[in-house]
C-alpha positions in Angstrom: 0.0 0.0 0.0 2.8 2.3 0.6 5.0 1.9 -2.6 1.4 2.1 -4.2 0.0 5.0 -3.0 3.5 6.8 -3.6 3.2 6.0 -7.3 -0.2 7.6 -7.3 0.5 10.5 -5.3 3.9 11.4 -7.8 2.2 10.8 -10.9 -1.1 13.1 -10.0 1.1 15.7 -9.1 2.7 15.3 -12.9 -0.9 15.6 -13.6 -1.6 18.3 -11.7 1.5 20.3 -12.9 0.4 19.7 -16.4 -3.5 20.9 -15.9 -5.0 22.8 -18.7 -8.4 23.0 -17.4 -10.4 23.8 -14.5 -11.9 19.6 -13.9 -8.5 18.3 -15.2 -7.0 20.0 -12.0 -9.9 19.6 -9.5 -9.7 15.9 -11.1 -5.9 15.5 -10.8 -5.9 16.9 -7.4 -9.1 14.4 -5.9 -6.8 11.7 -6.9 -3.6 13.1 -5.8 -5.2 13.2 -1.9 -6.8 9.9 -2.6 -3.1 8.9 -2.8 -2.0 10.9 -0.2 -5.2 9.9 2.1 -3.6 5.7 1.4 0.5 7.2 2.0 0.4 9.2 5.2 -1.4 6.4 7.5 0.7 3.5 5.6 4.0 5.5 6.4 2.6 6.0 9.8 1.5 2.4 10.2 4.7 1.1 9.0 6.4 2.9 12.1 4.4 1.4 15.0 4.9 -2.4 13.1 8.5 -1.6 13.0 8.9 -0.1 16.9 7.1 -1.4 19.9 5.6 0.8 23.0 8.7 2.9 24.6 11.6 4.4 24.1 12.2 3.0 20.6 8.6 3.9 19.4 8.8 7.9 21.0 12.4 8.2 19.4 10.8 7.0 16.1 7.6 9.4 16.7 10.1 12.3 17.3 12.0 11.4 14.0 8.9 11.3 12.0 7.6 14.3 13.3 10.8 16.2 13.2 11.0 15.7 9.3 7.5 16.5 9.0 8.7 20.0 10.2 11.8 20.1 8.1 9.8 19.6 5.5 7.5 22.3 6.4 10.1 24.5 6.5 11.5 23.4 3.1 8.1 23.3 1.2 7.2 26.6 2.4 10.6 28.1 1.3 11.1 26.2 -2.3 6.9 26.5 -3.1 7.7 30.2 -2.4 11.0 30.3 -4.9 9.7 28.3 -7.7 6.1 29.8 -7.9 8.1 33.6 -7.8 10.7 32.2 -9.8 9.1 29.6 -12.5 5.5 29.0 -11.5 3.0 27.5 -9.7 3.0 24.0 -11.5 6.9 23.9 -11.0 5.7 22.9 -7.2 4.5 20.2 -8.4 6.8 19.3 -10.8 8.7 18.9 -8.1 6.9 16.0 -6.3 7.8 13.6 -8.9 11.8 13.2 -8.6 11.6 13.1 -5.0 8.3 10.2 -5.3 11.2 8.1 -7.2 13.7 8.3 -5.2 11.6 7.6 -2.0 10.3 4.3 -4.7 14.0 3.5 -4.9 14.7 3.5 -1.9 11.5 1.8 0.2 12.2 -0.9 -2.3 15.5 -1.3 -1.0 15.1 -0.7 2.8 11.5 -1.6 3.7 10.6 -4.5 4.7 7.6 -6.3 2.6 4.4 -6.4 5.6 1.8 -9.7 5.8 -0.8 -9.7 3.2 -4.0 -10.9 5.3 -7.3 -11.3 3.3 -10.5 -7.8 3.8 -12.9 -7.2 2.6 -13.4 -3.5 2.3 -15.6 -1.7 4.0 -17.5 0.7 1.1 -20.3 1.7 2.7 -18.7 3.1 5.6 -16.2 4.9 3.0 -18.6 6.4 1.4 -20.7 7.8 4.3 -18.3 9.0 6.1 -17.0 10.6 2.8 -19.7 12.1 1.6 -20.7 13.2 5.5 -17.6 15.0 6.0 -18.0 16.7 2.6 -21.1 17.7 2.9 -20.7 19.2 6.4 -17.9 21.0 5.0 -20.1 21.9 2.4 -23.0 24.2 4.6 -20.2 25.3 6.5 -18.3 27.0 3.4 -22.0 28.1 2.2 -22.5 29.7 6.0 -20.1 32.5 4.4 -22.2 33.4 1.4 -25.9 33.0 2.3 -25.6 32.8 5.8 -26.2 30.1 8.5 -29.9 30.1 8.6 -29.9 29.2 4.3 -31.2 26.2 3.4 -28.4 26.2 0.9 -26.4 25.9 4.1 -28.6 23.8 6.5 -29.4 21.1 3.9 -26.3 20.1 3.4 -25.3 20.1 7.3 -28.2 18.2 7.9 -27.6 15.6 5.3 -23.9 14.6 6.7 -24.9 14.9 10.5 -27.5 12.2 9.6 -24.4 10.5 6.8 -22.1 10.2 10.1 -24.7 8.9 12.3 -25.5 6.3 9.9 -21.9 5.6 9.2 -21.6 5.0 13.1 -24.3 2.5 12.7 -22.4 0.5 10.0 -19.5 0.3 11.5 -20.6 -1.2 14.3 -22.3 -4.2 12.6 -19.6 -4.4 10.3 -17.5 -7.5 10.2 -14.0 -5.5 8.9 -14.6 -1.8 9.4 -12.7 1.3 7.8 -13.1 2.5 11.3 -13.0 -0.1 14.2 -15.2 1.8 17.2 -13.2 -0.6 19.4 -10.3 2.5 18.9 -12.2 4.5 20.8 -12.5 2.1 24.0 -9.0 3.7 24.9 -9.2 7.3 26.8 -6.1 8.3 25.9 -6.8 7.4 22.3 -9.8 8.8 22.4 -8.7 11.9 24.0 -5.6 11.9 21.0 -8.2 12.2 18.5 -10.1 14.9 20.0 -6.9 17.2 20.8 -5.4 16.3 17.6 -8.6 17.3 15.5 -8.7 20.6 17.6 -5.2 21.5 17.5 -4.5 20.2 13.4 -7.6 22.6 12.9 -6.1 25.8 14.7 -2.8 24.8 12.8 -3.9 24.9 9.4 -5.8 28.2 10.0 -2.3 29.6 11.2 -0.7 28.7 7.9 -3.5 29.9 5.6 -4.8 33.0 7.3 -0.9 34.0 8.3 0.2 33.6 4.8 -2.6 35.7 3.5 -1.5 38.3 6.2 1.8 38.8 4.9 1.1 38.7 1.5 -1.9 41.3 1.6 -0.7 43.7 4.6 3.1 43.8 4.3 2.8 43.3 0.5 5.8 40.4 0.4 6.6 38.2 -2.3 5.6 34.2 -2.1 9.3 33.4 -1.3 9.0 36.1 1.6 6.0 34.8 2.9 8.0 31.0 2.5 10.5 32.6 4.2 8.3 34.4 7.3 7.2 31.0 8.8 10.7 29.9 9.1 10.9 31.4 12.7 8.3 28.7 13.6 9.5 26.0 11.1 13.3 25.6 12.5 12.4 25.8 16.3 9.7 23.4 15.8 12.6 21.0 14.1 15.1 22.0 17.0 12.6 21.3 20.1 11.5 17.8 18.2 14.5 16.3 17.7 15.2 16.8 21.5 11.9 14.9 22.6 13.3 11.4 22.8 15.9 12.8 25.4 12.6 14.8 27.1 10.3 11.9 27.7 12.8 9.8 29.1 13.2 12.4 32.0 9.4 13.4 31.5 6.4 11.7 31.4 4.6 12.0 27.8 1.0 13.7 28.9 3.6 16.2 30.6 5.9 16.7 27.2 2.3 17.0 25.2 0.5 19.5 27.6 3.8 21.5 27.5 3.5 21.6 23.8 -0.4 22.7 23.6 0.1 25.4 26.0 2.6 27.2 24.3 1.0 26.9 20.8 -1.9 28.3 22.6 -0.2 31.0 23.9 2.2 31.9 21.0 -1.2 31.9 18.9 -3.1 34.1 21.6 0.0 36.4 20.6 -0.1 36.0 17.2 -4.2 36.9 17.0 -3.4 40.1 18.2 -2.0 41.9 15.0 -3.4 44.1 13.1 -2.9 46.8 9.9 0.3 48.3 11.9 1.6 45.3 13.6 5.3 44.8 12.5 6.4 41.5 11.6 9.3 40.9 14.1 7.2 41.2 17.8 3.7 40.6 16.0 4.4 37.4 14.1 7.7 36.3 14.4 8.1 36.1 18.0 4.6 34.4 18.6 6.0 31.9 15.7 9.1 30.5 18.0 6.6 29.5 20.8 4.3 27.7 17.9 7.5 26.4 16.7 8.2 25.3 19.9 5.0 24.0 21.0 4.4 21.9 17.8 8.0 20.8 18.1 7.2 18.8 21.8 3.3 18.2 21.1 3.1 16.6 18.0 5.6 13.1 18.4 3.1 11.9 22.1 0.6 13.6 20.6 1.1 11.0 17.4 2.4 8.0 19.5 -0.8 8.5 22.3 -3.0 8.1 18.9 -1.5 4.4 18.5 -0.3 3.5 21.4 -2.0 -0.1 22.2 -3.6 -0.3 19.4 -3.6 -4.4 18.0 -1.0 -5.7 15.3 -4.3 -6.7 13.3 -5.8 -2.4 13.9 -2.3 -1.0 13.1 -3.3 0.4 10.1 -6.9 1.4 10.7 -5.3 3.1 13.7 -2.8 4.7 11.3 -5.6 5.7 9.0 -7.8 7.4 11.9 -5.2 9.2 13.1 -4.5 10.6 9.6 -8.7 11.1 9.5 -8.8 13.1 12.4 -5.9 15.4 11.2 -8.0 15.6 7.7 -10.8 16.7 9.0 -9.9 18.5 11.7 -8.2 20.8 9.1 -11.0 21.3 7.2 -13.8 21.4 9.4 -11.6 24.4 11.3 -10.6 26.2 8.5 -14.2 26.5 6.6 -15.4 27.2 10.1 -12.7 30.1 10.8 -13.2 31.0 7.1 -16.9 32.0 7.7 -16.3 33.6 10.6 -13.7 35.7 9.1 -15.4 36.5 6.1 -18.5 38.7 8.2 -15.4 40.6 9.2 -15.4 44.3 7.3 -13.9 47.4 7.4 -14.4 49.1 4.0 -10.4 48.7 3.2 -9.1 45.5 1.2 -5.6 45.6 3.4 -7.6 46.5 6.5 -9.9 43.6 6.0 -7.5 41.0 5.9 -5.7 42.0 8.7 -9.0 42.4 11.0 -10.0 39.0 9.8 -6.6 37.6 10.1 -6.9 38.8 13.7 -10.6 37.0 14.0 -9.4 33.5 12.5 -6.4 33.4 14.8 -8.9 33.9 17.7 -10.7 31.2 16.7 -7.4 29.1 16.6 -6.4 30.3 19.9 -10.2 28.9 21.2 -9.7 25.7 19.4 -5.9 25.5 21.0 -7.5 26.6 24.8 -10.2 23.1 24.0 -7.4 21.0 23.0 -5.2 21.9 26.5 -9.0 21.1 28.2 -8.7 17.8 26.6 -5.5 16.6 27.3 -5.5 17.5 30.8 -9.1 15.8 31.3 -8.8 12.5 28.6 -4.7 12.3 28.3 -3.4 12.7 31.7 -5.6 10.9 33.5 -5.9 7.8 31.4 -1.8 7.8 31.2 -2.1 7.9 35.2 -4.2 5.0 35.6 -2.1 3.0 33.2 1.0 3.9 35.7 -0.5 2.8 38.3 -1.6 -0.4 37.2 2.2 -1.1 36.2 3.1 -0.4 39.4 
């Protein structure tokens, strides 16, 4: 599934690259996250085979999620370059030398995994598909005909009813896409939660931010690449230094750390506005979301699969990659409506009060995910101490 999903994934970004119309890209780019959607849980799946519960597992967790912000900080910076330099499609371009390498070399270093016979689970797929799309869907409409519009409520009716149904079929199902026996575990449980709350406040930092420098301080695409380096790096530096952390540290202590200074770098951060200069207004708040990031996200990712069964490895991969997904989405169309009832009359003034508004909202989404760690997380994680003992 891995080397699979990696083929797809490089050559719909040669597809994407190469789009000539508006459906050929939509098109290309549905099937390039359909690839992705298979490649992030498999790669994440592969880990927790390869490393048990411990310190090999968080030292693996901190690796993965240390080049996850590398490459943050890299994709930012060279999407910024080539789209000022070349153009937008060279981005993509891009994808497909480094998709053949990484087929090189999985074929050379990673190990081939069981086969087991499934049957897959395709109504459960497609409810919980179509349910998350079409709550997506009313929320995105909330920002042009308002939340009372039936254009809007139809469509959040019809995937609150999608989800519930998808519930329903997953618990009579004899190989779900989601097993509900996941969520038996709190900790799990509460992973999910604070991971869905904190992915969501984390992609509304990138978009909104971006737009912010872009429109207010009129900078380049490199320069805007190059602004979230401040968070990028320290995120990088404090990861790499978690293995060493949570052997002094227990992990729902390393985790809460982490939320509470994204929370409070992005309370910072919500505060600028038309005049707010970029070094103490969005730089500064950016080294204590680098930081935070850096120390939440490897227990954050390990608590999400931590006692989870060799046969549930991958669905537990897979909904910890869910979560994330729509998290991200739900948040940002969310943030995006709120933001958009923002006005002041002034096209640079209106993107930074609405900036200012969507980073709130990140901030409150941030605050709810502290609330559930220390509530789901840290109790659960004390329980399980004690029963070692």
């Amino acid at each position: 599934m891995f080397l699979s999903s990696l083929v797809v994934f490089s050559l719909t970004s040669l597809l994407v690259g190469a789009a000539q119309t508006q459906w050929w890209l939509i098109s290309a780019r549905a099937l390039q996250g359909i690839g992705a959607a298979v490649l992030a849980p498999s790669a994440l799946s592969l880990l927790t085979r390869s490393f048990a519960e411990g310190r090999a597992r968080n030292r693996a967790m901190a690796a993965y999620s240390a080049v996850a912000g590398l490459g943050a900080a890299v994709g930012l910076v060279v999407g910024g370059l080539v789209a000022d330099l070349v153009s937008w499609r060279a981005g993509f371009f891009l994808n497909v030398p480094i998709g053949i390498v990484m087929v090189v070399l999985a074929v050379r270093f990673l190990p081939e995994t069981d086969r087991r016979r499934g049957r897959f689970d395709v109504t459960g797929a497609l409810l919980a598909t179509l349910g998350s799309t079409a709550l997506v869907l009313g929320i995105v409409n909330a920002a042009d005909f308002g939340w009372t519009a039936p254009l809007t409520l139809i469509p959040l009716l019809a995937g609150a009813v999608m989800l519930g149904l998808f519930v329903r079929v997953e618990r009579r199902a004899a190989q779900p896409i989601v097993p509900l026996r996941l969520f038996a575990s709190r900790e799990r449980s509460g992973a999910y939660i604070t991971r869905m709350l904190y992915m969501g406040a984390m992609m509304s930092f990138f978009f909104f931010t971006a737009q912010f420098v872009q429109s207010v301080y009129h900078w380049t695409p490199l320069q805007a690449g190059l602004s979230f380096l401040p968070m990028t790096l320290v995120n990088f530096v404090f990861a790499v230094q978690v293995p060493r952390l949570l052997e002094r540290a227990r992990k729902p202590l390393v985790l809460l750390t982490g939320v509470a200074l994204t929370t409070a770098g992005m309370v910072w951060l919500s505060c600028l506005g038309l005049h707010t200069s970029y070094l103490t207004g969005v730089g500064l708040p950016m080294v204590l979301i680098g930081a935070g990031q850096g120390l939440a996200l490897a227990p954050l990712t390990s608590s999400g699969v931590d006692g989870v069964a060799p046969a549930d490895a991958g669905a537990g991969a897979g909904l910890v990659n869910t979560v994330h997904q729509i998290g991200s989405a739900l948040s940002l169309s969310i943030l995006t409506a709120v933001a958009a009832a923002v006005s002041t009359g002034h096209e640079a003034a209106d993107i930074a009060a609405r900036s200012g508004t969507a980073l709130t909202g990140s901030a409150v989404l941030l605050a709810l995910a502290v609330v559930a760690v220390v509530t789901l997380i840290v109790p659960s994680q004390a329980t399980r101490n004690e029963r070692s003992l």
